[in-house]
C-alpha positions in Angstrom: 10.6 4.3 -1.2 6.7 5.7 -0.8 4.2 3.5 0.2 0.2 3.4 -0.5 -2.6 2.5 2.6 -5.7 3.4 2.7 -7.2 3.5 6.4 -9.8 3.8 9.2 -9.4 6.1 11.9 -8.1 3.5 14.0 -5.6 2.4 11.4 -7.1 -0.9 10.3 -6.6 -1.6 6.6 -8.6 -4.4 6.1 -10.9 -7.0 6.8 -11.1 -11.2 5.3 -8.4 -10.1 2.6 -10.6 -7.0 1.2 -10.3 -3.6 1.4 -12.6 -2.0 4.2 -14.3 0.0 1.8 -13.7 1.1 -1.6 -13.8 4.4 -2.5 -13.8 5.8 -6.1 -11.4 9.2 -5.6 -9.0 6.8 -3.6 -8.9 4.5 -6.2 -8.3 7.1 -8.5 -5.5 8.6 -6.6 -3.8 4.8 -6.5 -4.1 4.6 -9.9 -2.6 8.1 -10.8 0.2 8.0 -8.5 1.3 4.0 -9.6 0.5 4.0 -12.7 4.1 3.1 -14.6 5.9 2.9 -11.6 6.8 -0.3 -9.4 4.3 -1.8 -6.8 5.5 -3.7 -4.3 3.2 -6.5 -2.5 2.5 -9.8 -1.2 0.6 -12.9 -2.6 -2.6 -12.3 -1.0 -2.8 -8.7 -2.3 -2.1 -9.8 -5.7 -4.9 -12.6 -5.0 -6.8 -9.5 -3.6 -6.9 -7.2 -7.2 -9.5 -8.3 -9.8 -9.2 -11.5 -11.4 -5.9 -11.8 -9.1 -4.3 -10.2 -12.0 -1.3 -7.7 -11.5 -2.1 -4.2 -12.6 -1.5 -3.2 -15.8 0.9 -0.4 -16.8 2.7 -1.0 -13.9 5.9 -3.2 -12.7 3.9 -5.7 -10.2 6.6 -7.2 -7.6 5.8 -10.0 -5.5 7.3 -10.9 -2.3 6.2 -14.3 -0.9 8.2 -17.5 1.3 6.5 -19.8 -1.1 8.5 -21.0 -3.1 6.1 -23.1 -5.3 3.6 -20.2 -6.0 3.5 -19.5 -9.5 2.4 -15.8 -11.3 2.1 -14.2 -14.8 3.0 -11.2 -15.4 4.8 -10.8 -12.1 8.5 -10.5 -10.9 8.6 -13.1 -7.7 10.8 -12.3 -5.1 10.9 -15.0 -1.9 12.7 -12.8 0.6 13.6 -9.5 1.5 17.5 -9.6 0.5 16.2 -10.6 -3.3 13.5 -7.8 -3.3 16.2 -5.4 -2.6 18.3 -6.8 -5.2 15.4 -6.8 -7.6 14.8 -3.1 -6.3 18.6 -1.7 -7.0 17.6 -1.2 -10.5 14.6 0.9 -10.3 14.9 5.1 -8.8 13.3 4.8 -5.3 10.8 7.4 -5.6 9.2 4.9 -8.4 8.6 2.4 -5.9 5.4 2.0 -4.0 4.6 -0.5 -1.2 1.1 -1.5 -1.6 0.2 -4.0 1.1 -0.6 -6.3 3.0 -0.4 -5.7 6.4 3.1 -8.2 6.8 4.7 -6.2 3.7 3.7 -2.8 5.1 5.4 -3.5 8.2 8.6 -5.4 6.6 9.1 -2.4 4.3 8.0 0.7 7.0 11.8 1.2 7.7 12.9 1.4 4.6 10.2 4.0 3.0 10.5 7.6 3.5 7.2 9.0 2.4 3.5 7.4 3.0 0.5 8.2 1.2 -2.2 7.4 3.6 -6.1 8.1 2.9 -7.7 8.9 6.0 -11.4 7.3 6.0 -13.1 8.6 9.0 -14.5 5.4 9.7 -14.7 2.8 11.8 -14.8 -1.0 10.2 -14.8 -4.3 11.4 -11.2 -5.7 10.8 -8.5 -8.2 11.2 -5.4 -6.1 9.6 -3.7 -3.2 11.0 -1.2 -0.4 9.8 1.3 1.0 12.0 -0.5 4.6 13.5 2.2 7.1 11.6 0.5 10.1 13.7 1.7 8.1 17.0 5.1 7.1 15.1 7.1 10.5 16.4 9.7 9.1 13.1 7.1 10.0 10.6 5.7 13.7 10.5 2.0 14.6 8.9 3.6 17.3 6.0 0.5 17.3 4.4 -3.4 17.0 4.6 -6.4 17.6 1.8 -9.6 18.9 2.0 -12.0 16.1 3.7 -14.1 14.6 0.6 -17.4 12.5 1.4 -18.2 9.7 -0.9 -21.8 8.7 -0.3 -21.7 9.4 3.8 -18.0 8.2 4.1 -15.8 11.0 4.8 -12.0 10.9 4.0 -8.9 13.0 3.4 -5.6 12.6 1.6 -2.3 12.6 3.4 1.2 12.6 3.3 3.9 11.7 6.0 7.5 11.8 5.9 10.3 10.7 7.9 11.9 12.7 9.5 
């Protein structure tokens, strides 16, 4: 299973349910590498997209304890034992964890690659990721060129576990 994070030099992901920042070549790197796969995320997340929509022209799975919360175009799952069984039927590399910060760190154990963009940044926030470069399970494998978007300066990265 891969998962998908965007963050800050100190890890942070996001801030008052929002992204930290939104940067156009990251968002176009989500949407390449999800697009008809599965994503994988919690109700505030899905609140969190545009129009609290799923995204299209992808399988949008939702993991939440509420068991009254209601969402088109959605598979609901209400704990982890169902989301695996939901899982069983799609090829592992098609699924991608997606956030938030609770689902991240349910699902950490079970992924076995991360796509992390590295903004070299430092926001105000409320929600962490796990630091994968401190994590000595997960090994850096691969690292782009640094991009700058306007004066915010990022790269793209891959870890694996080892």
């Amino acid at each position: 299973m891969n998962l998908i994070v965007a963050v800050d030099r100190n890890w942070a992901i996001g801030h008052q349910n929002r992204l930290l920042v939104k940067i156009p070549g990251d968002h176009r790197r989500f949407r390449q590498m999800t697009i008809g796969k599965v994503i994988v995320m919690g109700r505030k997340t899905l609140e969190s997209f545009p129009g609290g929509q799923p995204l299209e022209k992808r399988t949008n799975i939702v993991l939440t304890g509420n068991r009254d919360y209601k969402a088109k175009g959605v598979i609901l799952v209400h704990s982890l034992d169902e989301l695996q069984e939901v899982l069983q039927g799609y090829a592992t590399e098609d699924i991608f964890v997606v956030g938030g910060g609770t689902i991240y760190k349910q699902l950490l154990p079970q992924c076995t690659i991360a796509h992390v963009t590295m903004i070299n940044h430092q926001y105000q926030a409320d929600t962490w990721f796990p630091n994968l470069a401190q994590d000595p399970l997960w090994e850096l494998v691969e690292e782009g060129e640094e991009e700058t978007c306007f004066n915010i300066e990022y790269c793209f990265q891959t870890y694996k576990k080892s």
